[in-house]
C-alpha positions as CSV (number, residue, x, y, z in Angstrom):
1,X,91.1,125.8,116.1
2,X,94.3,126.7,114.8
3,X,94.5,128.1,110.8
4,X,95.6,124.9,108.8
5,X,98.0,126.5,106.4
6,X,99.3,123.6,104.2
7,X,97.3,123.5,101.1
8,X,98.1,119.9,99.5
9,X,99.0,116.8,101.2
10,X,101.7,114.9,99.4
11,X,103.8,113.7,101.6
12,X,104.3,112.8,105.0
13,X,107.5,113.9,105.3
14,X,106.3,117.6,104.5
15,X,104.0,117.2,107.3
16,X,105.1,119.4,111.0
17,X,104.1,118.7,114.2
18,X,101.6,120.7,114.6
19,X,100.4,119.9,111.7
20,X,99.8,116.3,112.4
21,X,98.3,117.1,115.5
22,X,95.8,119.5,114.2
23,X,94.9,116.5,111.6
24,X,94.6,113.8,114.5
25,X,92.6,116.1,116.8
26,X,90.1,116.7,114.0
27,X,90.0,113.1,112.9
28,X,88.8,112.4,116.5
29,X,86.1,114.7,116.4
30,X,84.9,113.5,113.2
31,X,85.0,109.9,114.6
32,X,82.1,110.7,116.5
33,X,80.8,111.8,113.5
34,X,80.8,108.2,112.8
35,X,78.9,106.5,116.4
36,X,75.6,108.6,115.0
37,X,72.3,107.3,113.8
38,X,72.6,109.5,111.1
39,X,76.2,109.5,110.1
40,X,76.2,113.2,108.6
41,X,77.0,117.0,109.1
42,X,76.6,119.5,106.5
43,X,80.3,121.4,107.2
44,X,81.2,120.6,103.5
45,X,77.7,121.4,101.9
46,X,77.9,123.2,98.4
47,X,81.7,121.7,98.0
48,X,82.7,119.4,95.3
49,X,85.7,116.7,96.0
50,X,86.5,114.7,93.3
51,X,88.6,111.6,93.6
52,X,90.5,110.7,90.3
53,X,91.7,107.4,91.1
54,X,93.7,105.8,88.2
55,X,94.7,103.0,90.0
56,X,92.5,99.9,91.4
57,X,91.7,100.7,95.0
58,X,88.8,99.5,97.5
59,X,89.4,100.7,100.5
60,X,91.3,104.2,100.1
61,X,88.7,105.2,97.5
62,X,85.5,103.9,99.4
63,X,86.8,105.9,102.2
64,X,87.4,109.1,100.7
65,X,84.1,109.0,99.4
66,X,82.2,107.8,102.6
67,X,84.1,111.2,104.0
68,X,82.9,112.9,101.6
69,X,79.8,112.3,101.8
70,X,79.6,112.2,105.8
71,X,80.3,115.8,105.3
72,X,77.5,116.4,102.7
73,X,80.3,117.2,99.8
74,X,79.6,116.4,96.5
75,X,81.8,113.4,95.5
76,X,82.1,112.3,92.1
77,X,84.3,109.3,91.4
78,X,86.6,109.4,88.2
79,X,88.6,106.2,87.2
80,X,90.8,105.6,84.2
81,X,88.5,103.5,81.7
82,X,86.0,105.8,82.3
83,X,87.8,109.3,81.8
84,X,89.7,110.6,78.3
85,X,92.4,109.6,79.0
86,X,91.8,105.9,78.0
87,X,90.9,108.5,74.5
88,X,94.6,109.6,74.8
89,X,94.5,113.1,76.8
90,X,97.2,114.0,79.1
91,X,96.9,114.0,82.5
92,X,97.6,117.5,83.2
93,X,95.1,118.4,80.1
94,X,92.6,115.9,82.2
95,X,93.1,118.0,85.4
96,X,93.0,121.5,83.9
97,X,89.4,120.3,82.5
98,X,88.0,119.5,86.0
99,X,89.4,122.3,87.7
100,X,87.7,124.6,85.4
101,X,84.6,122.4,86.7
102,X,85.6,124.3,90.4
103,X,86.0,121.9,92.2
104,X,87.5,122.3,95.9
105,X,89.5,119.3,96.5
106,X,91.4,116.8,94.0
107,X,92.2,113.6,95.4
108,X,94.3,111.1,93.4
109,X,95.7,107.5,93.4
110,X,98.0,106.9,90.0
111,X,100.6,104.0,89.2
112,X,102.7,107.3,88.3
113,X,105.4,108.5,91.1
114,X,105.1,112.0,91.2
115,X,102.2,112.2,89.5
116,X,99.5,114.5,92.8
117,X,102.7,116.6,93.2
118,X,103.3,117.5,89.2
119,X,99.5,118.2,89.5
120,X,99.5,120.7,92.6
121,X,102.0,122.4,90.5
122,X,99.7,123.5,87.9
123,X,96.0,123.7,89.6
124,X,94.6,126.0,92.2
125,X,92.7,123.8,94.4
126,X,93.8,121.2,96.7
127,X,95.3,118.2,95.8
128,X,95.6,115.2,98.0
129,X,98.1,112.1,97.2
130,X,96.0,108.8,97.9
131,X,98.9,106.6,96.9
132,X,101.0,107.7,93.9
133,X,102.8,104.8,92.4
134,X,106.3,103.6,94.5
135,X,106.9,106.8,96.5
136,X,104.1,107.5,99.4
137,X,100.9,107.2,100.9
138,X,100.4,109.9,103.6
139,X,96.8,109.0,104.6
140,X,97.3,105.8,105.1
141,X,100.4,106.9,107.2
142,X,98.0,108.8,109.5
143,X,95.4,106.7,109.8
144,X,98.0,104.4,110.9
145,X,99.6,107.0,113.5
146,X,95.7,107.8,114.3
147,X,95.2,104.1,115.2
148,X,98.4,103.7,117.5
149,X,97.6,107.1,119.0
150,X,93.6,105.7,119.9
151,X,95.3,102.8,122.1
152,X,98.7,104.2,123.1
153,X,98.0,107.9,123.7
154,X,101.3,108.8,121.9
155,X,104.0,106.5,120.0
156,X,107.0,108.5,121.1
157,X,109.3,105.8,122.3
158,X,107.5,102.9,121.0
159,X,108.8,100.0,118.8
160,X,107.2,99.8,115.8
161,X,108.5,97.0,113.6
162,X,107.5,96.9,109.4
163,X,107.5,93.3,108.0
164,X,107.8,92.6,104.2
165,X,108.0,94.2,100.9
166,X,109.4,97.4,102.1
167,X,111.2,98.1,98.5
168,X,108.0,98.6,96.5
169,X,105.5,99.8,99.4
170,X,104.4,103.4,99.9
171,X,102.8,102.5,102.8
172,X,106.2,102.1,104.2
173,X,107.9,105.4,103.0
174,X,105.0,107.1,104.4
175,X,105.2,105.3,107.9
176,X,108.5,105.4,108.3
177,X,109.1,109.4,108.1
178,X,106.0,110.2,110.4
179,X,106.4,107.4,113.0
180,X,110.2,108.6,113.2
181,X,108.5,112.5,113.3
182,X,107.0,111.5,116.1
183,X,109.7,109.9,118.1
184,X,109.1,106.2,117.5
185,X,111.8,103.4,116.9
186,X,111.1,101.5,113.7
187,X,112.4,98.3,112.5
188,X,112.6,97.1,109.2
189,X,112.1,93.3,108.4
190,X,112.2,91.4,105.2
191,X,114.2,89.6,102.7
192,X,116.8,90.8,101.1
193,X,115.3,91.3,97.7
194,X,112.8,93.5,99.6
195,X,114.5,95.9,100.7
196,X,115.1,99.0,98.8
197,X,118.6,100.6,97.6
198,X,120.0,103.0,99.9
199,X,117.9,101.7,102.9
200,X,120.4,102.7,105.3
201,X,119.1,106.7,104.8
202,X,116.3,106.2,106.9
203,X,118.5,105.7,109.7
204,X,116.2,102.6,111.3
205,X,116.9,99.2,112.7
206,X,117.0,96.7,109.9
207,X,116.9,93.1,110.5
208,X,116.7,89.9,107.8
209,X,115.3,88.0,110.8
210,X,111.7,88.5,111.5
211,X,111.8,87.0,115.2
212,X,114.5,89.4,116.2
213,X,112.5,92.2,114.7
214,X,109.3,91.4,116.4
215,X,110.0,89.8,119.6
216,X,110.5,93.0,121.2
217,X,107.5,95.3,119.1
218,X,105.0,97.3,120.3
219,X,103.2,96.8,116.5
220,X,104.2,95.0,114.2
221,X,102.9,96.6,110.8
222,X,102.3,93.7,108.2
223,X,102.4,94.9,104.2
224,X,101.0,93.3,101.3
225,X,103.5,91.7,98.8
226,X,102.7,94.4,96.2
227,X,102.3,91.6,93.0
228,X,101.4,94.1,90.8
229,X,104.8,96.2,90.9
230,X,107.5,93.6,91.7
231,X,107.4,91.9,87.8
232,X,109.9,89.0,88.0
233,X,109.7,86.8,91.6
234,X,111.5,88.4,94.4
235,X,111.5,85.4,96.5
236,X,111.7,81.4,96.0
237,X,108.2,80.9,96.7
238,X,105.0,81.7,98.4
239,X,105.2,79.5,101.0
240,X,109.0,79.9,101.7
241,X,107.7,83.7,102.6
242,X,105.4,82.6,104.3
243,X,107.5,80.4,106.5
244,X,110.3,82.7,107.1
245,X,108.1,86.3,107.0
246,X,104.7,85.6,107.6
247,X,103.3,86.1,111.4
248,X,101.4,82.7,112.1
249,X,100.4,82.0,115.3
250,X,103.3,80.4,116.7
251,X,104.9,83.4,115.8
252,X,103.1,85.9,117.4
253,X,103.3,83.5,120.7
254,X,106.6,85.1,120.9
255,X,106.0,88.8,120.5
256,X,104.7,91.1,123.5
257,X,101.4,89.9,125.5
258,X,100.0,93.6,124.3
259,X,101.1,93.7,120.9
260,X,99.0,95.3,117.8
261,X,99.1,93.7,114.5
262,X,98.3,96.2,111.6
263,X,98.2,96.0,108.0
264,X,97.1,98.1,105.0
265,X,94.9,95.7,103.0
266,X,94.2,93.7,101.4
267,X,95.5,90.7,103.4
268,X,96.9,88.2,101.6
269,X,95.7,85.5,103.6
270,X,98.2,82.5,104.6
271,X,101.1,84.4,103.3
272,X,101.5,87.7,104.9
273,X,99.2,86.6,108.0
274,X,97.6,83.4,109.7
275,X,93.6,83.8,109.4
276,X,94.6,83.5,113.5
277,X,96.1,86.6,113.1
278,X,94.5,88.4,111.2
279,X,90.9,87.8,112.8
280,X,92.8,87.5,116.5
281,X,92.8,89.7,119.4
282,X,95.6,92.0,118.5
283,X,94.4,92.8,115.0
284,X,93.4,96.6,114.8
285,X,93.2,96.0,110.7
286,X,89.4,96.7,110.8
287,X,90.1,99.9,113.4
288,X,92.7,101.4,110.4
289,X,89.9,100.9,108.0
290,X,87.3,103.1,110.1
291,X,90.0,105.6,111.1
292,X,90.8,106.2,107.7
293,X,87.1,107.6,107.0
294,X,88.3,109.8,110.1
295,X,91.3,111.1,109.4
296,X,89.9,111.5,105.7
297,X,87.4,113.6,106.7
298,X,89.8,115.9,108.9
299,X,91.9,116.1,105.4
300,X,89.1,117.3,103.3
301,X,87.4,119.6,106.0
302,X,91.2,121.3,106.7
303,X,91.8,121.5,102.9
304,X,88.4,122.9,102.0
305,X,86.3,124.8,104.8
């Protein structure tokens, strides 16, 4: 296997070809990793990987510590209340004191834009972005890329369609630069209030009209009205959303017979998707959440071995 030269991942729009591939091709071995009785290989053995998480987070934090531990790291799990800096130390004062712990890998998740790459800046080891406030979230990204590539082969030339609160998802910033890396065509769907300022620079289809942006999809990636960040309400009401941007089954009756539904999790149920939907045939959502233990594992073993 080729050297893996990158030594953070903050972005996926950092990320080179053969880059991704060498993180997909890993994250397949691994998997098998996974379809063991005993769901463990000592390549990380002796290696500490802490995950810093600062911001609530089931399934990117349980994931990163499954991977961890699948590779027989030492994982220890930090949060906010229960770190100094709920005493008042900085964050870069915080990171300085665990480094000089050693370990090998720093993986964090913060309300904060900015805040893995600041931190690269100043540490040694690697430093992985598990979702940094309103700018990206590259592992999600390729566990989403990992998941297209499992049933498809490759996405080059494939319609990808992303439904909903694009202005305020990271999920979407993330997807959009490595699905257009990798040659697919994406669509952008949602209301008006959803969609970010200067939109028009990622140079993708954008539609207000969900039916004309999913009729013709390959996937249609669902994202989670992000409550937590909007503040005031963005749209008239839940089930006005729901009605004119949730996929229903009616709905999806009109999209390709073959179509894949993803989405990042948490569903909100009812509003973003049907229970049909969601538990239906053409959801891969609980496929994204075991290829994120994966590709996760690819990360760490590339970042540290």
């Amino acid at each position: 296997m080729a050297l893996f030269n990158r030594k953070h991942i903050l972005s996926t729009k950092d990320l080179q070809k053969e880059e991704i591939d060498q993180i997909l091709e890993t994250a397949l071995s691994f998997k098998e990793v996974m379809r063991r009785e005993i769901k463990k290989v000592p390549t990380l053995r002796g290696k500490t990987v802490i995950n810093l998480f600062l911001e609530d987070s089931t399934r990117t934090r349980t994931s990163f510590e499954v991977a961890g531990k699948m590779l027989s790291a030492d994982v220890i799990n930090l949060s906010k209340s229960g770190s100094s800096l709920a005493k008042g130390e900085t964050f870069l004062d915080m990171a300085k004191t665990l480094e000089a712990m050693k370990p090998n890998v720093l993986v964090v998740r913060a309300k904060q834009s900015g805040l893995p790459k600041r931190l690269s800046e100043h540490l040694n080891c690697p430093v992985i972005n598990a979702g940094d406030g309103l700018h990206e979230h590259p592992t999600q990204a390729l566990l989403d890329l990992f998941t297209l590539q499992e049933r498809w082969g490759d996405v080059k030339g494939k319609k990808i369609t992303i439904v909903g609160d694009i202005a305020h998802s990271r999920v979407a910033r993330s997807n959009i630069y490595l699905l257009k890396n990798r040659g697919a065509e994406v669509t952008l769907v949602g209301p008006g209030s959803f969609m970010p300022l200067g939109v028009e620079e990622y140079k993708v289809k954008i539609t207000y009209d969900l039916m004309e942006g999913i009729r013709e999809a390959d996937a249609v990636m669902v994202l989670r009205i992000q409550k937590e960040r909007i503040g005031l309400p963005f749209f008239p009401s839940v089930r006005e959303y729901a009605r004119f941007f949730g996929m229903d089954r009616s709905k999806l009756a009109e999209c390709k017979k073959e179509v894949l539904i993803l989405h990042p999790g948490p569903v909100n149920r009812g509003i973003e998707l049907s229970p049909e939907v969601a538990d239906g045939s053409h959801s891969v959502i609980l496929d994204q959440v075991a290829n994120g233990v994966a590709v996760r594992m690819a990360l760490l073993y590339l970042l540290v071995k």
